[in-house]
Backbone bond lengths (Angstrom), bond angles and torsions (degrees), N, CA, C in turn:
res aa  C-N    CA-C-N  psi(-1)  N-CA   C-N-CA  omega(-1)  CA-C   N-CA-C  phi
1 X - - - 1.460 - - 1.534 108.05 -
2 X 1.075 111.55 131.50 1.704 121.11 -165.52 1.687 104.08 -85.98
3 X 1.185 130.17 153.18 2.033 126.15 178.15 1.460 104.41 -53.35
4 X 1.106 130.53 -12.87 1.481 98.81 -157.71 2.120 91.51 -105.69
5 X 1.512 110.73 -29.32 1.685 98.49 155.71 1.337 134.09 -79.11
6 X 2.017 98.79 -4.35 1.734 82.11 145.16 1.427 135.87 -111.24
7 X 0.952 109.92 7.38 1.578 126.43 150.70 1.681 117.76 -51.50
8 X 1.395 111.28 -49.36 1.136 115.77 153.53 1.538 152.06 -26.01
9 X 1.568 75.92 -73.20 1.224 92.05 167.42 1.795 136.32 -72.19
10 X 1.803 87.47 -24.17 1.516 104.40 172.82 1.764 105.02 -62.54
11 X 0.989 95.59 -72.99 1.784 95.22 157.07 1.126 144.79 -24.23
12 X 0.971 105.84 -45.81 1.924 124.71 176.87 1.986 91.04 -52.38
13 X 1.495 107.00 -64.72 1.704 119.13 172.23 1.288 122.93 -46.06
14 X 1.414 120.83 -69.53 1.143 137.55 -177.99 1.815 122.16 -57.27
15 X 1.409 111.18 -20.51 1.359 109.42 171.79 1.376 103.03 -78.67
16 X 1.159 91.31 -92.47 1.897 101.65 -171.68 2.063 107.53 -12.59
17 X 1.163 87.24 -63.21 1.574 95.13 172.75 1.451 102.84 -36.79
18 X 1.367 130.99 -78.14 1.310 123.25 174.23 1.411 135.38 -10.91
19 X 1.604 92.32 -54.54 1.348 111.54 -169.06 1.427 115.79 -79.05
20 X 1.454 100.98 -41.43 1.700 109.95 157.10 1.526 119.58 -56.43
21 X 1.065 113.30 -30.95 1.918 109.28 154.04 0.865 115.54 -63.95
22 X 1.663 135.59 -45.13 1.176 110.03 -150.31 1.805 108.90 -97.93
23 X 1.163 119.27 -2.54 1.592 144.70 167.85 1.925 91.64 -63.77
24 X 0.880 107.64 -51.32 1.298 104.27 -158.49 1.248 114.99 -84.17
25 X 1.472 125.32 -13.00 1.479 139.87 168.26 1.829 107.72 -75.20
26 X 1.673 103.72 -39.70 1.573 103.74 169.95 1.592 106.91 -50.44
27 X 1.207 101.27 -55.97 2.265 96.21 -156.14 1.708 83.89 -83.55
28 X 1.383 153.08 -58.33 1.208 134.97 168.89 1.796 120.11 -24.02
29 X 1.203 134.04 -81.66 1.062 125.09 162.53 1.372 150.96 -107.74
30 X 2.143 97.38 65.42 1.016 108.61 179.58 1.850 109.31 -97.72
31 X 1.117 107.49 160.79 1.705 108.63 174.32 1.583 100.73 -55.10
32 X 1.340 110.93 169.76 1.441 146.39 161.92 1.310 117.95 -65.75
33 X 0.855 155.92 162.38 1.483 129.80 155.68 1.656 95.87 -163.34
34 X 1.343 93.79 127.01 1.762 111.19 -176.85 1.222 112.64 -77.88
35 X 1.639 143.50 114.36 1.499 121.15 171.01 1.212 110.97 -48.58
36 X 1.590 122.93 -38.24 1.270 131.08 -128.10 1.617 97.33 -84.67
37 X 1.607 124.40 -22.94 1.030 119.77 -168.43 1.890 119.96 -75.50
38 X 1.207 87.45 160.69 1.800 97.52 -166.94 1.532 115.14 -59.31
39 X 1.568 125.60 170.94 1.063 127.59 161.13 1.339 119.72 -75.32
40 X 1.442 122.98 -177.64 1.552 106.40 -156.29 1.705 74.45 -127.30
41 X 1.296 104.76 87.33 1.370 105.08 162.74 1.805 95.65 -143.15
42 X 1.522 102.81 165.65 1.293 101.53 -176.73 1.156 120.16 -94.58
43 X 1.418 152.32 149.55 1.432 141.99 -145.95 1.524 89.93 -79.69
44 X 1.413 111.89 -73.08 1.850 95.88 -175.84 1.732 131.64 -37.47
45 X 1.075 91.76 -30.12 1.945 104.88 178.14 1.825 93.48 -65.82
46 X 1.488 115.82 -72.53 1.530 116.59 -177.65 1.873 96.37 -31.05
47 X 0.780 96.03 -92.88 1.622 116.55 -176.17 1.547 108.69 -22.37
48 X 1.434 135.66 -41.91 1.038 132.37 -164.02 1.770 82.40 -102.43
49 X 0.848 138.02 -41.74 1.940 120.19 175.24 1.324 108.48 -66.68
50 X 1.726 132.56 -22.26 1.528 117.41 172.32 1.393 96.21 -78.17
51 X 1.321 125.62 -34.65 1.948 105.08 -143.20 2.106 85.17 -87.09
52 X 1.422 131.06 -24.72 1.263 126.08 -154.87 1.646 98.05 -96.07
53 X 1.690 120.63 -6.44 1.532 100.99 -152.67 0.836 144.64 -10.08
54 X 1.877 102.43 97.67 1.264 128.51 -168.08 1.888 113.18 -93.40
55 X 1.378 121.76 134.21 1.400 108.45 177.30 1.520 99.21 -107.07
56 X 1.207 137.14 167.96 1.295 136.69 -154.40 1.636 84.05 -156.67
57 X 1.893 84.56 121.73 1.609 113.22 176.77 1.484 116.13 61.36
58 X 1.100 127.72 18.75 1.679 135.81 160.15 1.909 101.16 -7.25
59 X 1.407 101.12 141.62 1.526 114.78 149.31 1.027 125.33 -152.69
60 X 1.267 114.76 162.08 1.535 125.85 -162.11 1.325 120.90 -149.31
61 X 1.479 133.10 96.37 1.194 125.82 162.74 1.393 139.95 -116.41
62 X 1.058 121.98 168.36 1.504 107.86 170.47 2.170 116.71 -169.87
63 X 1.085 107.73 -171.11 1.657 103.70 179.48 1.331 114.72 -143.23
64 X 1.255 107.94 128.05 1.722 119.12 -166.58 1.483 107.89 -58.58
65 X 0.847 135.70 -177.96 1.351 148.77 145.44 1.301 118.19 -47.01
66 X 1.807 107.45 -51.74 1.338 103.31 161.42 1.563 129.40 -51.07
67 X 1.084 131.68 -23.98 1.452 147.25 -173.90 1.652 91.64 91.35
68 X 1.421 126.00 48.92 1.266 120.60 145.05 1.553 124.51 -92.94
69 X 1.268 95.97 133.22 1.925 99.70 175.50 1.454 122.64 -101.57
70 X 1.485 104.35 124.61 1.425 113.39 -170.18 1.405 106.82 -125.11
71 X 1.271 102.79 139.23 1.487 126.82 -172.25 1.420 115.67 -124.79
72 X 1.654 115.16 114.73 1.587 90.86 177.28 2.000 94.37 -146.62
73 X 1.814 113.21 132.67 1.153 130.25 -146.42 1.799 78.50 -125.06
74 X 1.583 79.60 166.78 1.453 104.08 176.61 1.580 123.93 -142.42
75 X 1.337 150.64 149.23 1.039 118.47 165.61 1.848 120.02 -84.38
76 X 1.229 84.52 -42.16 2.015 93.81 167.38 1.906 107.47 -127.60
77 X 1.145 105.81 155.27 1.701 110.49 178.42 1.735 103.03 -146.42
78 X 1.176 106.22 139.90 1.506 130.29 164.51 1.344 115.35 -86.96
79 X 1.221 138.69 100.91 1.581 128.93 166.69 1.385 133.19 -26.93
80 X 1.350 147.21 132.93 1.524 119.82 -173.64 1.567 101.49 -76.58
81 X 1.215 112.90 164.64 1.097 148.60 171.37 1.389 143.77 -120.77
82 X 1.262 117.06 94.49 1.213 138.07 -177.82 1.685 98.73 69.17
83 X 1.209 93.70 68.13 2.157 100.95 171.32 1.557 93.16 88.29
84 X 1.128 133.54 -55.58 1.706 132.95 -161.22 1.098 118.71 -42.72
85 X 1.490 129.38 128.06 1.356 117.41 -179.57 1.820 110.04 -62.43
86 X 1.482 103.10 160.37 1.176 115.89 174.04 1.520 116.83 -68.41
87 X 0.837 129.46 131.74 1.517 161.21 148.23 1.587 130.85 -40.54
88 X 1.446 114.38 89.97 1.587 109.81 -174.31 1.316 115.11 -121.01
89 X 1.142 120.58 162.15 1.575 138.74 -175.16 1.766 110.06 -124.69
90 X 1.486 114.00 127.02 1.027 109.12 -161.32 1.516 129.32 66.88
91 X 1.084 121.57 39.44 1.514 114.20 -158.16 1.427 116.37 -90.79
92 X 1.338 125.64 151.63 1.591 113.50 -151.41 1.428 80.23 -163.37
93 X 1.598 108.90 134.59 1.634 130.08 160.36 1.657 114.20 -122.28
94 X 1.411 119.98 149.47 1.282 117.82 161.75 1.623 107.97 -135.11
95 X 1.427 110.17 120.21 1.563 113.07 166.08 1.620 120.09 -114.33
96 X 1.431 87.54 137.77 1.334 107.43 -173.58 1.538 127.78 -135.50
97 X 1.769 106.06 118.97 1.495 121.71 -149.37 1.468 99.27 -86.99
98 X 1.365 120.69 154.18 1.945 123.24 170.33 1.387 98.87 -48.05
99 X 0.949 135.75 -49.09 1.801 141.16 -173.41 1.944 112.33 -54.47
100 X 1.373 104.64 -25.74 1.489 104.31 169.58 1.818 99.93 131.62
101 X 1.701 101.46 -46.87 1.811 108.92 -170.98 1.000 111.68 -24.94
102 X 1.339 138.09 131.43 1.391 137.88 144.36 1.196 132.72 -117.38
103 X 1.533 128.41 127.00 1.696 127.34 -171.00 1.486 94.04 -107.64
104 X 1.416 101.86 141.66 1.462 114.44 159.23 1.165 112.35 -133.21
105 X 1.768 114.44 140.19 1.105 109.42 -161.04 1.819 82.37 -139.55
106 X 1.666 96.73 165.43 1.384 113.47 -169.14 1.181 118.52 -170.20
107 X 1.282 133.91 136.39 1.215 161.24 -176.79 1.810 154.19 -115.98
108 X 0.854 119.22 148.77 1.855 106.74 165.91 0.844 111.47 -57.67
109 X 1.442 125.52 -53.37 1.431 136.13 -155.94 1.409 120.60 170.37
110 X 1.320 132.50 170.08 1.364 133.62 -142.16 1.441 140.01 -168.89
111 X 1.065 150.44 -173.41 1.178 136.88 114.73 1.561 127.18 -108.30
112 X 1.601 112.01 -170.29 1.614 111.79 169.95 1.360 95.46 -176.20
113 X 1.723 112.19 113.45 1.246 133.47 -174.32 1.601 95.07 -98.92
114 X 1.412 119.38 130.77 1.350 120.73 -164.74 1.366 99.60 -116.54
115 X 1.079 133.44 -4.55 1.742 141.23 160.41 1.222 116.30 -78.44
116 X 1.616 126.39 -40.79 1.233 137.06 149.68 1.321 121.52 -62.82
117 X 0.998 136.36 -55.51 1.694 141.50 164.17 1.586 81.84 95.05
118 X 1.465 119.81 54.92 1.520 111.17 140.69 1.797 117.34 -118.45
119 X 1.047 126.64 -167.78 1.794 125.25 168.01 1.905 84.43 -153.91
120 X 1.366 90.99 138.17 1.627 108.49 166.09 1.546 99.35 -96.58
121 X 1.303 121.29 138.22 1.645 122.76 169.31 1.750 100.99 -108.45
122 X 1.251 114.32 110.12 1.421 109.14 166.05 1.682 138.31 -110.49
123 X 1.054 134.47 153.70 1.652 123.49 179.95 0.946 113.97 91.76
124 X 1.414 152.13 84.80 1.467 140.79 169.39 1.743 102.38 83.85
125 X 1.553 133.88 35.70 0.954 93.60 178.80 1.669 128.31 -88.00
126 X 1.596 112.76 159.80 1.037 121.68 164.06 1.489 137.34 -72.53
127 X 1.216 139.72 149.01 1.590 118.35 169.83 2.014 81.64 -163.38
128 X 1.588 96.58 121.08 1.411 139.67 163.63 1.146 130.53 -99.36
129 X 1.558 143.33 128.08 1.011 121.39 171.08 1.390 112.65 -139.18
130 X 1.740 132.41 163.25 1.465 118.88 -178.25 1.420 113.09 -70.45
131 X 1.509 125.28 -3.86 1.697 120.90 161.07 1.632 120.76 -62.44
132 X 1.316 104.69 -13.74 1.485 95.86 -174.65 1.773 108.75 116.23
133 X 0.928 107.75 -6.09 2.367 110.76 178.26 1.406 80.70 -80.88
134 X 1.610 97.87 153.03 1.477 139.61 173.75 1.879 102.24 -149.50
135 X 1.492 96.18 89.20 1.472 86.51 -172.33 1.492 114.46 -111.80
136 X 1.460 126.06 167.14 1.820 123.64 -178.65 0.999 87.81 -143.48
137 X 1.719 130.98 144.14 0.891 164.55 147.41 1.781 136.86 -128.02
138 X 1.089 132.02 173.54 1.444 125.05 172.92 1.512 127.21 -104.52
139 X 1.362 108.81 -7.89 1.292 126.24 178.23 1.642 115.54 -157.40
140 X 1.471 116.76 153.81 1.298 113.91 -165.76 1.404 92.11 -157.61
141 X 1.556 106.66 135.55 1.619 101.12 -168.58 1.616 80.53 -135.13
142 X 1.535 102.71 138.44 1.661 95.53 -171.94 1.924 94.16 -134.00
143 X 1.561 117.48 -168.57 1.467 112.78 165.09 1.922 85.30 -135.34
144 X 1.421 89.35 171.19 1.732 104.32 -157.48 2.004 93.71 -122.02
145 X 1.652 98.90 10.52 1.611 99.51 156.43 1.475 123.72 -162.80
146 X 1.327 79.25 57.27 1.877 110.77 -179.48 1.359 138.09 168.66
147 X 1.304 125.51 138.17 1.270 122.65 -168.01 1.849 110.79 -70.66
148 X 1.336 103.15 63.74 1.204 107.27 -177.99 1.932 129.84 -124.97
149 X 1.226 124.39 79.91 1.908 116.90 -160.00 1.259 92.02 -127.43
150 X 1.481 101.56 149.10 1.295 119.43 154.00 1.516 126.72 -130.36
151 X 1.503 125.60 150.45 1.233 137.99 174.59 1.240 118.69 -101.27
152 X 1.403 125.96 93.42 1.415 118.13 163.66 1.415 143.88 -65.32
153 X 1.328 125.86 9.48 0.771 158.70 165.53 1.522 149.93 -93.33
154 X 0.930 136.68 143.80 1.847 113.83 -177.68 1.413 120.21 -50.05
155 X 1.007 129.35 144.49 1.483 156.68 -166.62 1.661 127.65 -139.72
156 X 1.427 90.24 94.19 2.003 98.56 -173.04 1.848 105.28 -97.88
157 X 0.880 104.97 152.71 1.666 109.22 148.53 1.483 102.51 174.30
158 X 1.495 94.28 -139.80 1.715 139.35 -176.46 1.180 117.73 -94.31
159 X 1.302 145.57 131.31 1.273 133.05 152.45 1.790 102.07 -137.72
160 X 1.574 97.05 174.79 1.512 106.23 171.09 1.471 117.05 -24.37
161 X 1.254 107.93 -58.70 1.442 120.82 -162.34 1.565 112.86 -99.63
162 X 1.251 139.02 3.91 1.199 128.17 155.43 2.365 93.87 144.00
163 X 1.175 103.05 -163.90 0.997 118.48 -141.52 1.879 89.99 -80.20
164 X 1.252 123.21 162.17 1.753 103.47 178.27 1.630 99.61 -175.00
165 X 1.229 119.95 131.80 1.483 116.06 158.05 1.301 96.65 -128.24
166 X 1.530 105.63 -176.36 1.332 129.68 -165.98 1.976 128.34 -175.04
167 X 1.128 100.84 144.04 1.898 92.16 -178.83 1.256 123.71 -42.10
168 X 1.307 131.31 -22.61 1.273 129.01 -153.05 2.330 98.13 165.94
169 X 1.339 77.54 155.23 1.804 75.59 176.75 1.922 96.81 -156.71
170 X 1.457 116.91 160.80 0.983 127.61 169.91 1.573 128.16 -137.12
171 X 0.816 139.56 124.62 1.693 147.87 148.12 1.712 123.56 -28.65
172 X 0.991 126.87 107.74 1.443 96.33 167.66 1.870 97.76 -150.37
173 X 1.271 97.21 159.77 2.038 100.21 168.00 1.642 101.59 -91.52
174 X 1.377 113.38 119.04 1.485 86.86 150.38 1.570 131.05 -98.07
175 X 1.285 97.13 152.50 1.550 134.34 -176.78 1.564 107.11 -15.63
176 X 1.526 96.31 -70.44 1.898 99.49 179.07 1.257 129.39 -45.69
177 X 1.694 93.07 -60.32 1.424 102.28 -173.72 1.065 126.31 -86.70
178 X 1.334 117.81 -47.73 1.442 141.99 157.38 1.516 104.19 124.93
179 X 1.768 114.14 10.85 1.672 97.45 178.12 1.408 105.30 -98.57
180 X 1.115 112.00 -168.97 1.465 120.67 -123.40 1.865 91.06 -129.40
181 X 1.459 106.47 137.12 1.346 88.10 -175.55 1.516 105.78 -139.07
182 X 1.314 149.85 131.54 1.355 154.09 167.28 1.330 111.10 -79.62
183 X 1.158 125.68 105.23 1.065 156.24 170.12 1.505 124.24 -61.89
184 X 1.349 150.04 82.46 1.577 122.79 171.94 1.518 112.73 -106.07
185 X 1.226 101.03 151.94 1.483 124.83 174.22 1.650 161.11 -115.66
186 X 1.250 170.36 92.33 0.955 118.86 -119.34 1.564 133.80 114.46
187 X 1.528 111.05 0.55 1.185 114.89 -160.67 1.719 122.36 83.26
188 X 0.936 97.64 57.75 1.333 112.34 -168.22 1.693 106.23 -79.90
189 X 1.075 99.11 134.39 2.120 101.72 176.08 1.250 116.29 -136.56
190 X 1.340 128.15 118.62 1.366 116.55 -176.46 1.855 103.97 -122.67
191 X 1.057 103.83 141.20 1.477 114.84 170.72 1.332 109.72 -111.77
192 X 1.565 114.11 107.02 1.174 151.49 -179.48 1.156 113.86 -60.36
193 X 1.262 134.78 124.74 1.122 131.01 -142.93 2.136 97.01 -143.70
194 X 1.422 134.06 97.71 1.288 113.32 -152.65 0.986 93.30 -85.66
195 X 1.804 123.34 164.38 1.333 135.29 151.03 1.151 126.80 -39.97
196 X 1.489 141.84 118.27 1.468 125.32 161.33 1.291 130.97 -100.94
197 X 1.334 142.18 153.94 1.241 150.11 160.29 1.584 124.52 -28.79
């Protein structure tokens, strides 16, 4: 028999064997492990997610009649309770018209009554759109099956044409056409800002 069929053959033995050691070092010195033991959460955390039922990262979409698509996310949500609208943190919508427009809007926090088909946006809100607005406000009252919100409140930002606030502003589709028009109100001031070269 020449070295390299007994190399072979030494091999043929010597692996498996190996491998049968090394199987046997796993269940030899593996831990214990209790089913019985607890989750690694902290009793107040458990306790404060049963008593608050909290859902974590909620979504919600849907499409108007108009064939508008509306999207509105959360980072945490509270269920309503007894009639109350639901309760969000971080709250963020995006609507989007057959024509292309899209508003995104965003928040601290909120609600969204789903029997009513409105969402309140509160704290810092935002409102963006692909025309060119960069808007801030303190309140944002929207509907959840139509391109329809209003702000009662003051309203600063950005627009196409230069810098602008105003008393109050509103959202609406109109009827005929179906585009979409931003509205401000209120003492409105804009600082015009021209195009340059």
């Amino acid at each position: 028999m020449d070295r390299y069929s007994r190399m072979v053959a030494i091999f043929k033995v010597l692996l498996p064997l190996a491998a049968l050691g090394l199987l046997a070092t796993v269940f030899l010195f593996s831990r214990n492990m209790n089913p019985t033991a607890t989750i690694p959460f902290a009793d107040n955390e458990i306790a404060e997610r049963l008593r608050d039922r909290q859902v974590t990262a909620p979504v919600y979409s849907t499409r108007t009649a108009d064939g508008d698509e509306i999207s509105v996310t959360a980072a945490q949500a509270s269920p309503s309770i007894s009639g109350a609208p639901a309760t969000a943190i971080d709250l963020r919508a995006s609507l989007l018209t057959p024509v292309g427009l899209r508003i995104d809007l965003s928040s601290k926090n909120g609600t969204v009554d789903f029997f009513a088909k409105r969402a309140t946006f509160q704290g810092d809100v935002e409102i963006s759109t692909t025309t060119g607005y960069v808007l801030e406000t303190a309140l944002l009252n929207t509907s959840l099956d139509s391109v329809d919100a209003d702000s009662p409140g003051d309203v600063t930002g950005n627009s196409p044409f230069g810098q602008l606030s105003a008393g109050n502003m509103t959202i609406r589709t109109e009827i005929d056409t179906g585009t979409v028009h931003i509205l401000f109100n209120d003492g409105v001031k804009l600082v015009y800002t021209p195009e340059t070269d």
